[in-house]
C-alpha positions in Angstrom: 92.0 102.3 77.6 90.1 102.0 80.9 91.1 98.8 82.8 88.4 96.6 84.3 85.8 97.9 86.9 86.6 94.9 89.1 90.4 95.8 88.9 89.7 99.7 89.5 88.2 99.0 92.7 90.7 96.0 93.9 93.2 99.1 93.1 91.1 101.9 95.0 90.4 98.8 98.3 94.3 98.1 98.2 95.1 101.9 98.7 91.7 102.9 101.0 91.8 99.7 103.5 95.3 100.5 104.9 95.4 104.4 104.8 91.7 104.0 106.3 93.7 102.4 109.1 96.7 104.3 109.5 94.5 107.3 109.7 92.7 105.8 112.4 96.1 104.3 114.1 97.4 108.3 114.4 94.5 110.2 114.9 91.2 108.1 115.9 91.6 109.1 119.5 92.0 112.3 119.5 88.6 112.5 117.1 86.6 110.3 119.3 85.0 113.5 121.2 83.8 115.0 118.1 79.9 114.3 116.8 80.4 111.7 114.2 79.6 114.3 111.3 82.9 116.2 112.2 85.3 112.9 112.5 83.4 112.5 108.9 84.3 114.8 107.5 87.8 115.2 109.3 88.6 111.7 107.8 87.4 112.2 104.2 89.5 115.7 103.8 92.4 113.9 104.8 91.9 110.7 102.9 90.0 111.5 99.3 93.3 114.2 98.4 95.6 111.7 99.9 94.0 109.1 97.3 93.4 111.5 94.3 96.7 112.8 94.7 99.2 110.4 96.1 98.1 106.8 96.4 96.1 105.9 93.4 98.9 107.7 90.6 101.2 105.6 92.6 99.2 102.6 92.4 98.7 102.8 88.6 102.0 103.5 88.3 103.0 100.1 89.5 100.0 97.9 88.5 99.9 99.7 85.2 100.7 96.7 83.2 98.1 94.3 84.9 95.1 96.9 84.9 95.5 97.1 81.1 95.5 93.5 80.7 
């Protein structure tokens, strides 16, 4: 059973907003030379397998229960 659009993406905003930020914490300064494009694309290839992979399983692992509600 699929849970709730509106609980999929409180899910997917709960794992993006801080990893979004840590990301940027480590590493924004050392991208802020590049044309926008690059720090683009930098970003996204560190963050969508870091979601896909780590963050969301983890995340329906523990909100399992309430998404299916």
């Amino acid at each position: 059973m699929q849970p709730p659009k509106w609980k999929f993406a409180l899910m997917v905003w709960i794992a993006i907003y801080p990893s979004i930020t840590l990301v940027q914490l480590l590493i924004g300064n050392q991208l802020l030379s590049l044309p926008l494009p690059i720090r683009t694309l930098i970003m996204t290839g560190i963050l969508v397998p870091l979601m896909v992979y780590v963050l969301l399983p983890f995340l329906r692992k523990i909100l399992g229960n309430w998404l299916n509600k």
